[in-house]
C-alpha positions as CSV (number, residue, x, y, z in Angstrom):
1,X,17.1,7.5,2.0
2,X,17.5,5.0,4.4
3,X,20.5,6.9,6.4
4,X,18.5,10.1,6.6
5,X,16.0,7.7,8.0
6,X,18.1,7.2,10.5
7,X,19.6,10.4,11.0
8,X,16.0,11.6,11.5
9,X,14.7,8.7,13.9
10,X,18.0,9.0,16.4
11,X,18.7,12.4,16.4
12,X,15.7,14.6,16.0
13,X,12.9,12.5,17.4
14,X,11.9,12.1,20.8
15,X,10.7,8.1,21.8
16,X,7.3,7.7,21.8
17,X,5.2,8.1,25.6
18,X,5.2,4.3,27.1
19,X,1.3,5.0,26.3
20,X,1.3,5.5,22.6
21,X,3.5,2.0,22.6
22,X,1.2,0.1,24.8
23,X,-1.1,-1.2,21.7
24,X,-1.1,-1.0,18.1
25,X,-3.9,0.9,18.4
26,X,-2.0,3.9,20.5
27,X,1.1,3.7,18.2
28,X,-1.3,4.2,15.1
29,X,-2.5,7.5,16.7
30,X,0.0,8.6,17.8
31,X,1.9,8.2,14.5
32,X,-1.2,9.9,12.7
33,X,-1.0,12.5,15.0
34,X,2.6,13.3,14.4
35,X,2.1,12.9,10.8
36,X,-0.7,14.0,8.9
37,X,-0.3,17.7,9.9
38,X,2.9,18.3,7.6
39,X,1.5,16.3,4.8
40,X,-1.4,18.3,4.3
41,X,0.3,21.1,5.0
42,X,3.0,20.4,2.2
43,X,0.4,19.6,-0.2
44,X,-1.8,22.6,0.2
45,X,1.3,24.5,-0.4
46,X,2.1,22.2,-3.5
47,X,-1.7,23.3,-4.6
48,X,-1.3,27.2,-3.7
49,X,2.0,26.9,-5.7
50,X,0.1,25.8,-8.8
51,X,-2.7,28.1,-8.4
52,X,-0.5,30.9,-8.7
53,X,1.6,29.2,-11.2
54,X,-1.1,30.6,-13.6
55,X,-0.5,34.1,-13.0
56,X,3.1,34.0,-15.2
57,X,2.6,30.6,-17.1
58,X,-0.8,31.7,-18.4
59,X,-2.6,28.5,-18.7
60,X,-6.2,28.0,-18.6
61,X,-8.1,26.8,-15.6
62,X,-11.2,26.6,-17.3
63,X,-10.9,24.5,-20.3
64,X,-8.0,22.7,-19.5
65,X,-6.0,23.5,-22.4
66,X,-2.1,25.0,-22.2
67,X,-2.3,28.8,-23.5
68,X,0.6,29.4,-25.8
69,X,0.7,32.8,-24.4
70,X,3.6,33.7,-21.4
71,X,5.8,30.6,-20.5
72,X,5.8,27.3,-22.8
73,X,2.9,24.6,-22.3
74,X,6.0,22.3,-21.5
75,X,5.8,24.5,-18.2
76,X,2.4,24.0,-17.1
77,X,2.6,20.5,-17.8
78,X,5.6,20.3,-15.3
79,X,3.5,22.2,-12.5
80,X,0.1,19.7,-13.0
81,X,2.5,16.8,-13.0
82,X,4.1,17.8,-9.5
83,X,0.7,18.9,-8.3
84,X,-1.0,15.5,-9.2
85,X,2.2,13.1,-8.3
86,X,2.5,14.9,-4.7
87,X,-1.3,14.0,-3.9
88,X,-0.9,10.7,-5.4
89,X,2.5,9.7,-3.6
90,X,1.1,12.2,0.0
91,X,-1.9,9.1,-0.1
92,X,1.0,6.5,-0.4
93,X,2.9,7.5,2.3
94,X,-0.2,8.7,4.5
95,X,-1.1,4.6,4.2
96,X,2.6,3.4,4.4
97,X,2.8,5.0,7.6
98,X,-0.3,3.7,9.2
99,X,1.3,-0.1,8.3
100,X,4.5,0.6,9.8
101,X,2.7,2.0,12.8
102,X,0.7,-1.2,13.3
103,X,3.8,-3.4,12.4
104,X,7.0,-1.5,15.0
105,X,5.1,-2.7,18.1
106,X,6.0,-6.4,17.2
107,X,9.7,-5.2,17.4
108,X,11.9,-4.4,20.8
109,X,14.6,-2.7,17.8
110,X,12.3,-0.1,16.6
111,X,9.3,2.2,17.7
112,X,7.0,4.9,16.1
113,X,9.3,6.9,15.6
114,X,10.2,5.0,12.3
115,X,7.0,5.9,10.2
116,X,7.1,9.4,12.1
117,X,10.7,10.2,10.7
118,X,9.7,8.6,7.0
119,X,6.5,11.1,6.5
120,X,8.8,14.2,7.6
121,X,11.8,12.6,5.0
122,X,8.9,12.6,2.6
123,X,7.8,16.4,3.3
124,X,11.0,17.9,3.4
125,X,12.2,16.5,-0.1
126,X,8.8,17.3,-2.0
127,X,10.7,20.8,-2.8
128,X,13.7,19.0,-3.6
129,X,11.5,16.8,-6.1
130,X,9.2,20.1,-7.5
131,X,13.0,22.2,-8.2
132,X,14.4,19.7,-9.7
133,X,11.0,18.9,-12.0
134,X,10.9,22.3,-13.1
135,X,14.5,22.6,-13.7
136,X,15.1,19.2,-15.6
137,X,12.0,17.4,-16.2
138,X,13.4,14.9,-17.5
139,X,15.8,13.7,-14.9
140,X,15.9,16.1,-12.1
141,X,12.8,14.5,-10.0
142,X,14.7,11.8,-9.5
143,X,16.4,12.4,-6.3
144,X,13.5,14.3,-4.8
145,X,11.7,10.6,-5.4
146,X,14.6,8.3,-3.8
147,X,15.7,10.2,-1.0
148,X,11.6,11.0,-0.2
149,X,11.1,7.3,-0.3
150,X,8.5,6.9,-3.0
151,X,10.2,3.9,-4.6
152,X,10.3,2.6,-0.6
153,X,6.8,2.5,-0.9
154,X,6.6,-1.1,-2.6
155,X,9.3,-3.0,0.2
156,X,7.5,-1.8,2.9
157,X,4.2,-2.8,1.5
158,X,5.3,-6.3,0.5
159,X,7.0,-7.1,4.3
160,X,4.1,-5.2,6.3
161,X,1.6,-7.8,4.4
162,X,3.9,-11.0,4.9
163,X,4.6,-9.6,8.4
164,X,0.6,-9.4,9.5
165,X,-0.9,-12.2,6.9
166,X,1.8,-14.9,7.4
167,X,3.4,-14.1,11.0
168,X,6.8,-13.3,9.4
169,X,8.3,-10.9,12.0
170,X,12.0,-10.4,11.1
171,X,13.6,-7.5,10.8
172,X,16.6,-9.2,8.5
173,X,13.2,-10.2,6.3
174,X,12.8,-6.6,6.2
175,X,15.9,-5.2,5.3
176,X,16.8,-8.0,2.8
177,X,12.7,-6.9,0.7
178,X,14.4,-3.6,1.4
179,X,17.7,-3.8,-0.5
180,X,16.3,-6.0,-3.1
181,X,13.7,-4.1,-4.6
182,X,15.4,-0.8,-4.1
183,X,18.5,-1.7,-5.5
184,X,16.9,-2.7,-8.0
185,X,14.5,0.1,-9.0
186,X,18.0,2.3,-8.6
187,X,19.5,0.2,-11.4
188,X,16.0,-0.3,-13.7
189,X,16.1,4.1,-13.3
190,X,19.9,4.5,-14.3
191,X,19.3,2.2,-17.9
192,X,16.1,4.4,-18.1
193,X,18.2,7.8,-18.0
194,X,20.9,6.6,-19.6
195,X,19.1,5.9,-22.8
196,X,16.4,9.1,-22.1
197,X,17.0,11.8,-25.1
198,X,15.3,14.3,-22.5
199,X,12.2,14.7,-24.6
200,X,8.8,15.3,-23.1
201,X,5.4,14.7,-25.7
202,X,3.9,18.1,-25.3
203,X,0.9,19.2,-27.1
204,X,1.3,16.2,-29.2
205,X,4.4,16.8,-30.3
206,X,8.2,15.6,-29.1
207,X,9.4,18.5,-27.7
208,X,13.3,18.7,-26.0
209,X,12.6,19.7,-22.2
């Protein structure tokens, strides 16, 4: 995650305009401006996706039940899931990105172009993420999640707050909140999958995914 990051922020966006980095302020709009458009975009798309999901996995819209009729119940579940998780983790990273815009200005090292590059990292693995989730739903989400940064989400919550409530501006802060907590989420999800029998609860019932 963190060198496609930077792949993205050195080599495929431009610097921000000297007015969009005069103020917090203009660096926050100019970060929702670059942002917010492929979000929504991705997850309308994720919502189309699910909507016609229905035509060939015949579940019902109407009473929210899983019709044992065309694909397994097992299926629809896996479409609802990525259709509820990618609004719920679009409204994290929609917010994460308006606290890194109001926290780069405070840095000489690093400009919008951080939370700009983060929100397009996020968009462009939510298929990664949805593939693998249909394909393995037991394990294969997993590096649409990483390399999309939704277990980044906590580090850069906990050093925006310390930066802004207790004045600590330190980019080696940072990086250290960084490769704690994400080193160890990576090792908390490895035990998980290791001991994981691959089974999903569906209808009740522990079915093999």
């Amino acid at each position: 995650h963190p060198l496609l990051i930077y792949v993205l922020y050195t080599y495929f966006l431009a610097p921000p305009p000297q007015a969009a980095a005069a103020s917090h302020v203009g660096t926050l709009v100019y970060v929702i401006q670059h942002t917010l458009g492929p979000i929504l975009v991705n997850l309308w798309i994720t919502w189309e996706a699910k909507a016609i999901s229905r035509f060939f996995t015949g579940d019902d819209r109407f009473t929210n039940r899983y019709s044992h009729q065309g694909a397994s119940p097992a299926l629809n579940k896996v479409f609802d899931r990525i259709q509820w998780q990618t609004m719920e983790q679009s409204l994290m990273t929609i917010f994460i990105c308006c606290l890194l815009a109001l926290t780069v200005g405070d840095f000489e090292e690093i400009d919008a172009r951080l939370p700009i590059a983060y929100a397009y990292l996020f968009t462009v693995m939510r298929p990664v993420f949805a593939i693998g989730y249909i394909l393995d739903p037991a394990e294969g989400r997993a590096l649409g999640l990483f390399a999309g940064g939704f277990w980044t989400n906590c580090p850069l919550a906990i050093y925006c707050s310390l930066h802004h409530s207790f004045g600590l501006v330190s980019i080696d802060l940072a990086v250290s909140v960084y490769i704690v907590f994400v080193t160890g989420m990576a090792l908390f999800i490895a035990y998980m999958l290791s001991i994981s029998d691959g089974s999903e609860i569906v209808d009740g019932s522990k079915k093999k995914m």
